[in-house]
C-alpha positions as CSV (number, residue, x, y, z in Angstrom):
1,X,0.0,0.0,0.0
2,X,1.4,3.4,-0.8
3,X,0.1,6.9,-0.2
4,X,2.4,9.2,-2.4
5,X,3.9,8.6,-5.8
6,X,6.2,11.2,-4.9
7,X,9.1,9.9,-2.8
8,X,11.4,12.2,-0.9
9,X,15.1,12.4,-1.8
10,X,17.8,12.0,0.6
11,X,20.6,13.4,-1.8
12,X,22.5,11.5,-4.4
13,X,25.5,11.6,-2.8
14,X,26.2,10.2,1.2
15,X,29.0,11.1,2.5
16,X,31.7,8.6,3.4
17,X,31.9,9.4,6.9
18,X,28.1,9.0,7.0
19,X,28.6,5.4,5.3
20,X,31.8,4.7,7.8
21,X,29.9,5.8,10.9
22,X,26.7,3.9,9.6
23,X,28.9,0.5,8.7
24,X,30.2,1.1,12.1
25,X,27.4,1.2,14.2
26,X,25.8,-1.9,12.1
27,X,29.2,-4.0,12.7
28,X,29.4,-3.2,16.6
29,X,26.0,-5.1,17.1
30,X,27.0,-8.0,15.2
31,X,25.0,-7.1,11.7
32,X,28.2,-7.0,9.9
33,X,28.1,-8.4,6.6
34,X,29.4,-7.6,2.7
35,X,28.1,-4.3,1.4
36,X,25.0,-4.0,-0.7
37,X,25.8,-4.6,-5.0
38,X,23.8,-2.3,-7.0
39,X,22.9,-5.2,-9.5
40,X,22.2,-7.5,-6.4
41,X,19.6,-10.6,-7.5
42,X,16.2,-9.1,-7.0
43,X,14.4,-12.3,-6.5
44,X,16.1,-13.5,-3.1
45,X,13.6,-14.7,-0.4
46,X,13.1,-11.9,2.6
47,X,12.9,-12.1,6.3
48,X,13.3,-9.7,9.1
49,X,14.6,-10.4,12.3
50,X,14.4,-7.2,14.3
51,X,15.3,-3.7,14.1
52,X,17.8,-1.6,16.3
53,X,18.4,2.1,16.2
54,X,21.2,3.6,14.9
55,X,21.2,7.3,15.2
56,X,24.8,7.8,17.6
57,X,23.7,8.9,20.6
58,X,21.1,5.8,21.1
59,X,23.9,3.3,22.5
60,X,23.0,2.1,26.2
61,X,25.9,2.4,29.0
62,X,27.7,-0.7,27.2
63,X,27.6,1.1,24.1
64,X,25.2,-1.7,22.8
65,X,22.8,0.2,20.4
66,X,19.4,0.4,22.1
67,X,16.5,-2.2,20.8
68,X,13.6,0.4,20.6
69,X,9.8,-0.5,21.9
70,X,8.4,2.1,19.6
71,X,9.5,3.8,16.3
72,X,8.8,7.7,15.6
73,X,9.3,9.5,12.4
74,X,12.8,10.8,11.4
75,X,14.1,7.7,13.6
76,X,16.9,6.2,11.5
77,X,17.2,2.3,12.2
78,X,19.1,-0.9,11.2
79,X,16.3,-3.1,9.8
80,X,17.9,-7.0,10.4
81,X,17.1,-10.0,8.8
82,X,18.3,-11.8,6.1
83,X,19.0,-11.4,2.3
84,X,18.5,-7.4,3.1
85,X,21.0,-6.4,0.1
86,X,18.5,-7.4,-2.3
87,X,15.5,-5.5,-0.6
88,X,13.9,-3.2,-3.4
89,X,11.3,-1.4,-1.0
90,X,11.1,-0.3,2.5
91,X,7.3,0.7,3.7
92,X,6.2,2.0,6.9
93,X,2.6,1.8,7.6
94,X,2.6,1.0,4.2
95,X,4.4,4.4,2.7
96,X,7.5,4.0,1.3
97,X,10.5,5.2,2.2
98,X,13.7,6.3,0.5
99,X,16.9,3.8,1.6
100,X,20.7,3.7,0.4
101,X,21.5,0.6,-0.9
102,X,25.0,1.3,0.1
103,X,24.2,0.9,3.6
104,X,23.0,-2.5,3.3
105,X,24.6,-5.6,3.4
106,X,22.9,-10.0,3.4
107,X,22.4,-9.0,7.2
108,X,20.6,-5.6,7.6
109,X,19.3,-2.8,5.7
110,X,19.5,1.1,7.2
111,X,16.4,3.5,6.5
112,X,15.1,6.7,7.9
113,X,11.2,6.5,9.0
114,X,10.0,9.5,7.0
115,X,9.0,12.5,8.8
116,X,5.9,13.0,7.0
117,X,4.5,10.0,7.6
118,X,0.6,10.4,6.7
119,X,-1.3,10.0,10.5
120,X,-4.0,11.9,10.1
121,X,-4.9,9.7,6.6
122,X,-5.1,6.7,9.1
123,X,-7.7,5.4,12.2
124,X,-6.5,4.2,15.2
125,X,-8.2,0.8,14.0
126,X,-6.0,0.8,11.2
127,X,-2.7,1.2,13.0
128,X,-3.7,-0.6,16.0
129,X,-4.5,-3.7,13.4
130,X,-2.9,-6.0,11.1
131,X,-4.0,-4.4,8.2
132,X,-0.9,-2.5,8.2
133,X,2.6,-3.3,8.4
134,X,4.7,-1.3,10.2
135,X,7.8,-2.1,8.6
136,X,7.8,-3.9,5.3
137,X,10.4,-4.7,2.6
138,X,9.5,-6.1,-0.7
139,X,11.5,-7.3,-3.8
140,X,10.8,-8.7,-7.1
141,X,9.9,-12.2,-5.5
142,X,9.4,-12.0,-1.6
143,X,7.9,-9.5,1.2
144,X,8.6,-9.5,4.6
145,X,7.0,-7.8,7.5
146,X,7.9,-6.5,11.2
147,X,5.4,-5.9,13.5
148,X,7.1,-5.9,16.9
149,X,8.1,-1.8,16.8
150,X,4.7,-0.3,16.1
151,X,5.7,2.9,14.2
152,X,3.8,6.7,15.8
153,X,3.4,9.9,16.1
154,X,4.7,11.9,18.9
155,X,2.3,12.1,22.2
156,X,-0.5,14.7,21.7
157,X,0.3,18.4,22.9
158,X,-2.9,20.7,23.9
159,X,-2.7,24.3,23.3
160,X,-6.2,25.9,23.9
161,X,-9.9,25.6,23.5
162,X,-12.3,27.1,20.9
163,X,-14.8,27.6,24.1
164,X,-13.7,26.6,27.4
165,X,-17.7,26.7,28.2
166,X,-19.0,24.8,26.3
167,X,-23.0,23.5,27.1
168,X,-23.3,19.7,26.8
169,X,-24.4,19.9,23.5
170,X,-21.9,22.3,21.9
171,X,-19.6,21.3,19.4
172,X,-15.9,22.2,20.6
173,X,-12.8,22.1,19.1
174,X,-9.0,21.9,20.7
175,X,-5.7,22.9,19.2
176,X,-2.4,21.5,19.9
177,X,0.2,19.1,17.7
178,X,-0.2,15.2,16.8
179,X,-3.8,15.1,17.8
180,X,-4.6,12.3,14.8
181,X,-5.2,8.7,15.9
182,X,-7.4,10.3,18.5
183,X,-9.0,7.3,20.3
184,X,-10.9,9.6,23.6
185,X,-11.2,12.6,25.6
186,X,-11.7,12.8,28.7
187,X,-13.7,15.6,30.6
188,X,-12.8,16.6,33.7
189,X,-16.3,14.7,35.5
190,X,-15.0,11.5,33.9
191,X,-17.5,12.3,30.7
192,X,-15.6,10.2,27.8
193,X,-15.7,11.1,24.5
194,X,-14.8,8.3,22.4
195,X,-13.0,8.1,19.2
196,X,-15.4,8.1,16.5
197,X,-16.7,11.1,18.2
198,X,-13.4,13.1,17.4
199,X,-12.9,14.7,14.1
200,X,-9.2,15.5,13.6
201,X,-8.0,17.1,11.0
202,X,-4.9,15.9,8.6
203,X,-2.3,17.9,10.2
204,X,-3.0,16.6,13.6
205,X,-3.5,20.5,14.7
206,X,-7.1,20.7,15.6
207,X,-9.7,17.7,16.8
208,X,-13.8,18.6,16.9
209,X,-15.8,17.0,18.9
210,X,-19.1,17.5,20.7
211,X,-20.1,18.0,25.1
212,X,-21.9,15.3,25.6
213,X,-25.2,15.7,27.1
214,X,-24.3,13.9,30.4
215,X,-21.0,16.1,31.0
216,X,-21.7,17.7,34.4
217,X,-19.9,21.3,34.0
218,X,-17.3,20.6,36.2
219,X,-14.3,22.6,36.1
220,X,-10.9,21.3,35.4
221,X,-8.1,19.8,32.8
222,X,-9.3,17.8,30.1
223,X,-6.8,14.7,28.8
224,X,-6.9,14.1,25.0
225,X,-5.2,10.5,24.3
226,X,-4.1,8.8,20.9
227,X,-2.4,5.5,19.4
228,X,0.9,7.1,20.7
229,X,-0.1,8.6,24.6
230,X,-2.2,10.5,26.6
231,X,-2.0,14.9,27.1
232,X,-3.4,16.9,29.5
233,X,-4.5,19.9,29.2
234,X,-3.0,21.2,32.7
235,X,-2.1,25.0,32.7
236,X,-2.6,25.3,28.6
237,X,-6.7,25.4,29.2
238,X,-9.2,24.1,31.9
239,X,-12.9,23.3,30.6
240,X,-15.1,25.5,32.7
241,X,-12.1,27.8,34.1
242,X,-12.9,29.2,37.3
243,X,-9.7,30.2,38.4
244,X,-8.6,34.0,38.7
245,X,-12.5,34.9,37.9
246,X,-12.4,39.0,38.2
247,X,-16.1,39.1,36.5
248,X,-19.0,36.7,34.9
249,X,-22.0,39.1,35.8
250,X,-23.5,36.5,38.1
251,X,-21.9,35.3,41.3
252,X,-19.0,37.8,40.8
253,X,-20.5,40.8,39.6
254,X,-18.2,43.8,41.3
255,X,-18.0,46.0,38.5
256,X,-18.1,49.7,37.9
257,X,-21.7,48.8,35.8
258,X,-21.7,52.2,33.5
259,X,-21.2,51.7,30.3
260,X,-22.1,47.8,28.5
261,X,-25.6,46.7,28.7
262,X,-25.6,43.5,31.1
263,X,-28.2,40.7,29.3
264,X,-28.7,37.0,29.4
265,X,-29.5,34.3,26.3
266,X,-33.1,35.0,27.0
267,X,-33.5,38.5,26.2
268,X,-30.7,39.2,23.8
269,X,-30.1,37.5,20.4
270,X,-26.8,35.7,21.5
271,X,-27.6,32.3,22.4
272,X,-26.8,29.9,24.9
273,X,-23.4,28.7,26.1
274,X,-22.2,32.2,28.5
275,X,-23.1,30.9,31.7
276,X,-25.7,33.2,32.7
277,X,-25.9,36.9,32.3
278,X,-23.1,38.9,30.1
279,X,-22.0,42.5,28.7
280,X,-23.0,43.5,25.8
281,X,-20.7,45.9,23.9
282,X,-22.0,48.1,21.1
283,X,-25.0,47.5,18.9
284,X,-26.4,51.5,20.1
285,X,-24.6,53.7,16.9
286,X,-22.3,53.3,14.5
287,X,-18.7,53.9,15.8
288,X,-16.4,56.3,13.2
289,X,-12.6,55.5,12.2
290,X,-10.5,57.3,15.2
291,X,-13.7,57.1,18.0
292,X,-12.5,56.5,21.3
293,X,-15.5,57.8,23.0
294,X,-15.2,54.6,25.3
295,X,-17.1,56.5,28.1
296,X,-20.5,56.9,25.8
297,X,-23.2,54.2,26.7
298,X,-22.3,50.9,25.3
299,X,-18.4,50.6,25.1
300,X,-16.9,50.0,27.8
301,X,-16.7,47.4,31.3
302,X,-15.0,49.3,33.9
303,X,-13.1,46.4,36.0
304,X,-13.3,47.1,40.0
305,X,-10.2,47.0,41.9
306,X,-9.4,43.4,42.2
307,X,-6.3,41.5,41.8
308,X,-5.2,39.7,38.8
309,X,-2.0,38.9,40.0
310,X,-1.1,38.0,43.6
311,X,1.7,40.2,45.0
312,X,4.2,37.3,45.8
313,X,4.4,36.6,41.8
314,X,4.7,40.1,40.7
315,X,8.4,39.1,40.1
316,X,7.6,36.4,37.9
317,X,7.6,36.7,33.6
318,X,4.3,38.4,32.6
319,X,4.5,35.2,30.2
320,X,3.6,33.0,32.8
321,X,0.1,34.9,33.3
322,X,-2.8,35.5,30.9
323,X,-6.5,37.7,30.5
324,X,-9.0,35.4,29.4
325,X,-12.2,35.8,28.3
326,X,-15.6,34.5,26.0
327,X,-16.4,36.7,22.8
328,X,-19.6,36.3,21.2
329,X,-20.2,38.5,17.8
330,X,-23.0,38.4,15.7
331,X,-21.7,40.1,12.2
332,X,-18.6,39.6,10.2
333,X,-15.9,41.7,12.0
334,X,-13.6,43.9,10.3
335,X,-12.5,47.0,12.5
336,X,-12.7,48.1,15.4
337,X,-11.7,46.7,18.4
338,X,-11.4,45.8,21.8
339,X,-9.0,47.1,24.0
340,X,-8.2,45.6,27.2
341,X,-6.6,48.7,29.0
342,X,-5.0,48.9,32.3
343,X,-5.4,53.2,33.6
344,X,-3.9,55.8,31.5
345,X,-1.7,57.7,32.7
346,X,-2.1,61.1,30.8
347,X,-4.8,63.0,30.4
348,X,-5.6,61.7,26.5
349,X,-7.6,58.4,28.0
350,X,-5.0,56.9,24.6
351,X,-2.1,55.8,27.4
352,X,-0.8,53.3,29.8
353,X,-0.5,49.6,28.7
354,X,-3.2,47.7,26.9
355,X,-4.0,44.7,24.4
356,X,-5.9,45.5,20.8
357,X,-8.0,42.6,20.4
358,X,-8.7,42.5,16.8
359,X,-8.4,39.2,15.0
360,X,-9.4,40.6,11.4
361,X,-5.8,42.6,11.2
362,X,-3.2,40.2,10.0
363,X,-0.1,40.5,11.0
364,X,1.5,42.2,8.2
365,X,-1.6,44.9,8.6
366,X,-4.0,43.4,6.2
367,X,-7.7,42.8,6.4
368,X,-8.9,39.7,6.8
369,X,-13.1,39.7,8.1
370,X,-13.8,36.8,11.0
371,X,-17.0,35.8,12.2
372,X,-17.6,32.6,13.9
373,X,-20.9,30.7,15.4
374,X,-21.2,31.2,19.2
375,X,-19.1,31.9,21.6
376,X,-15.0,31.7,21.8
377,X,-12.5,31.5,24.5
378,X,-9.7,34.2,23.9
379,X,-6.3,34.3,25.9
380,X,-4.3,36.9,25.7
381,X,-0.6,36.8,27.6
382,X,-0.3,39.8,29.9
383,X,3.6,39.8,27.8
384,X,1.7,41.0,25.1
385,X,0.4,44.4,26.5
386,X,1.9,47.5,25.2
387,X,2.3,50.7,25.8
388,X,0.6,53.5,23.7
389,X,-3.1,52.4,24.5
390,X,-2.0,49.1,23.1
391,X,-0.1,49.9,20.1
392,X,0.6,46.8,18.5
393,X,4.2,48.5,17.5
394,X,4.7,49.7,21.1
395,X,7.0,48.1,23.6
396,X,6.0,45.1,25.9
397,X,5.5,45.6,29.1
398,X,8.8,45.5,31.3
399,X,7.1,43.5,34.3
400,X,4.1,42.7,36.2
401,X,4.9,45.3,38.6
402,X,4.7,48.3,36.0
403,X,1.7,46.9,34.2
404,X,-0.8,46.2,37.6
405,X,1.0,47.9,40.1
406,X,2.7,46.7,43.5
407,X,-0.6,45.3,44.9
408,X,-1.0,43.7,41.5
409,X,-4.6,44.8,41.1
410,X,-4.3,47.3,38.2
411,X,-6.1,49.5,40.2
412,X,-7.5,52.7,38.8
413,X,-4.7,55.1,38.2
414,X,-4.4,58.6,36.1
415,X,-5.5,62.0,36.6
416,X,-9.1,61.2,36.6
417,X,-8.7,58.1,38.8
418,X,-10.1,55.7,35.6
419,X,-10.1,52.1,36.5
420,X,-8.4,49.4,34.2
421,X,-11.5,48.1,31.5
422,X,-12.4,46.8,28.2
423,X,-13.4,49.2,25.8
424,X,-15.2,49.0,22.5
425,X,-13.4,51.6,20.2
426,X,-12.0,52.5,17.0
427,X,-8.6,53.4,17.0
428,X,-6.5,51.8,14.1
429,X,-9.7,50.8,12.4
430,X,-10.3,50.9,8.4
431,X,-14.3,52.1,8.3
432,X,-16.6,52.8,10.5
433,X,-18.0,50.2,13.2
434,X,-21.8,49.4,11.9
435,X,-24.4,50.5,14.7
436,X,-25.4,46.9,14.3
437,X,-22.2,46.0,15.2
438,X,-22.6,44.2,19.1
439,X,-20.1,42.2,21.1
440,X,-20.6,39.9,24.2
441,X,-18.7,39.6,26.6
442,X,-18.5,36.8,29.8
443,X,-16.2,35.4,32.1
444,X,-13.3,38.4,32.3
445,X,-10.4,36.2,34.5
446,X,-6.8,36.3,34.9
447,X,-4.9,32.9,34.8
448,X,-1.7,31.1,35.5
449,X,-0.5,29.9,31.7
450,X,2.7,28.6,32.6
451,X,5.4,28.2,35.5
């Protein structure tokens, strides 16, 4: 079985102190043998024996190379067996793989796994199975296969959420690296989600899959496991994140309420999934190019004086701490946005620190509209606020200190005493905000991303 016609080169010429140090690894294990013939009989009978690494490094205290349990892409082994100079092919998981004939000799044959190795074209049921080799050599007369080092992807790594609040019900979808082969997730009430109710995509960057209906909406981690381990989400993202929860507009409602319109699904167009009551931003005029008129009716959540970062870790890398929040829109957006602004500090209300949350500018400036169906989970790093209201050419904030202050609360500050917020402006935008235009917001908190 093979998946590409197209076979990746690994260079005409090899080195000869590749070919030494490769003929010299092989012959320390005992695989010694004569050297592969170009013009080698193609019709010999085929067997494999084992396989051993034989990257340098991957020699055990003896220096005996190391016999390996499992086989990864870009792994470069010794496959051993017998008549291995006349091997035509080499397939993993049925691809096939490039291999120097040079390098081979009656007793073993060295290949590279490819590094491209198709996962996300596969099911767990197909690699878990014997449908599949997972190392096979073919010539003209004879096949062999080797099923004793199953060959995978690296162990799944989490990055974020689409919506860490999800209702049972609500399709969801995580982001990480090698998340094909998916075979459950696991909520953090024990709710499984098996694997033909994950949808990853090719790349093994992004997996979909749906809250079940008997999730209870507890908070915590979620684990994500596949054919080659298990991830947990740990500080990346926690399903129903109550940690570091400045404001939700229910149980923690201690806000400066002038300013955004405070609504729940059932008396607002936004639908389900924010937990009980949220802000609404906007939707009362349309908003010109250059408007920062955050103090009109509609535009801004004034944050009360709480703390976001406890003093003890104000010395620690504002990388290690992030704002998070759910966004709801209900049009395509295109300009305008949302800055979350810690006090100014002149009289302009355009200084002090902030973030420009605007996810239609690209990052070379252009316009790119987004819209998306219900709500979405963004994290911002507080290593990303700048100064100049948020200039995204302005410099990053030196320390936690200087951005929330010594009682790390970001407190109000300035000559009229304003308190840190999130305000619904157009600064930096291309044409005018439509009066249309409105913006939910729920669950305002400040996290621990990283130690």
């Amino acid at each position: 079985m093979q998946f590409f016609d197209t076979k990746r080169a690994m260079g005409v010429a090899t080195s000869l102190l590749v070919v030494a140090v490769a003929l010299a690894l092989v012959s320390c294990d005992g695989l010694s043998g004569e050297s592969g013939n170009p013009t080698q009989d193609l019709n010999e009978s085929l067997s494999i024996s084992g396989v051993q690494y034989q990257n340098a490094d991957s020699v055990d205290a003896n220096g005996n190379p190391i016999v390996p349990d499992t086989l990864s892409p870009g792994d470069r082994i010794a496959i051993q067996g017998s008549n291995m100079n006349s091997v035509a092919n080499v397939y993993f998981l049925g691809y096939e793989a490039d291999f120097n004939s040079a390098l081979a000799s009656e007793n073993y044959l060295i290949a590279t796994i490819p590094g491209d190795l198709p996962f996300g074209e596969l099911t767990p049921a197909e690699v878990e199975g014997d449908s599949l080799p997972e190392i096979q050599v073919t010539n003209n007369a004879s096949e062999a296969r080797y099923d004793e080092a199953p060959v995978r992807p690296p162990a799944p790594e989490l990055a974020s959420m689409s919506n860490e609040y999800a209702d049972p019900g609500e399709q969801v979808t995580v982001f990480g690296n090698f998340l094909y082969l998916a075979q459950s997730v696991t909520l953090p009430d024990g709710t499984t989600i098996p694997s033909e109710e994950i949808d990853a995509t090719p790349d093994g960057g992004e997996a979909t899959f749906t809250i079940p209906s008997s999730a209870a909406p507890q908070a915590g981690p979620i684990t994500f496991t596949t054919a080659s381990g298990t991830a947990n989400s740990g500080l990346a993202f926690r399903y129903r994140e109550s940690r570091g929860m400045l404001l939700n507009f229910d149980d923690q409602s201690n806000w400066a309420g002038w300013g955004a319109t405070v609504a729940t699904s059932a008396d607002s167009d936004f639908g389900s999934g924010a937990e009980g009551s949220f802000a609404i931003l906007g939707g009362q005029g349309e908003i010109a190019v250059g408007d920062n008129s955050w103090y009109n009716g509609s535009q801004a959540i004034n944050l009360s004086n709480q703390e976001w970062v406890a003093p003890e870790n104000l010395n620690e890398s504002p990388e290690n701490f992030a704002v998070k929040f759910e966004l709801n829109i209900q049009e395509e957006w295109n300009t305008g946005n949302i800055i979350i602004h810690i006090h100014e500090t002149t009289e302009n209300y355009q200084s002090g620190y902030g973030y420009r949350v605007q996810p239609w500018r690209q990052s070379d400036g252009s316009v790119q509209a987004v819209s998306w169906q219900g709500w979405r989970t963004f994290t911002v790093p507080l290593s990303e606020f700048t100064d100049g209201y948020g200039d995204p050419e302005g410099s990053a904030v030196p320390d936690l200190t200087t951005l929330l202050g010594e009682d790390g609360s970001a407190g109000p500050g300035g000559p009229d005493n304003n308190p840190s917020s999130f305000r619904l402006n157009n600064i930096g935008g291309n044409a005018p905000i439509p009066a249309s235009q409105a913006f939910a917001v729920d669950n305002i908190r400040v996290v621990r991303i990283s130690e």
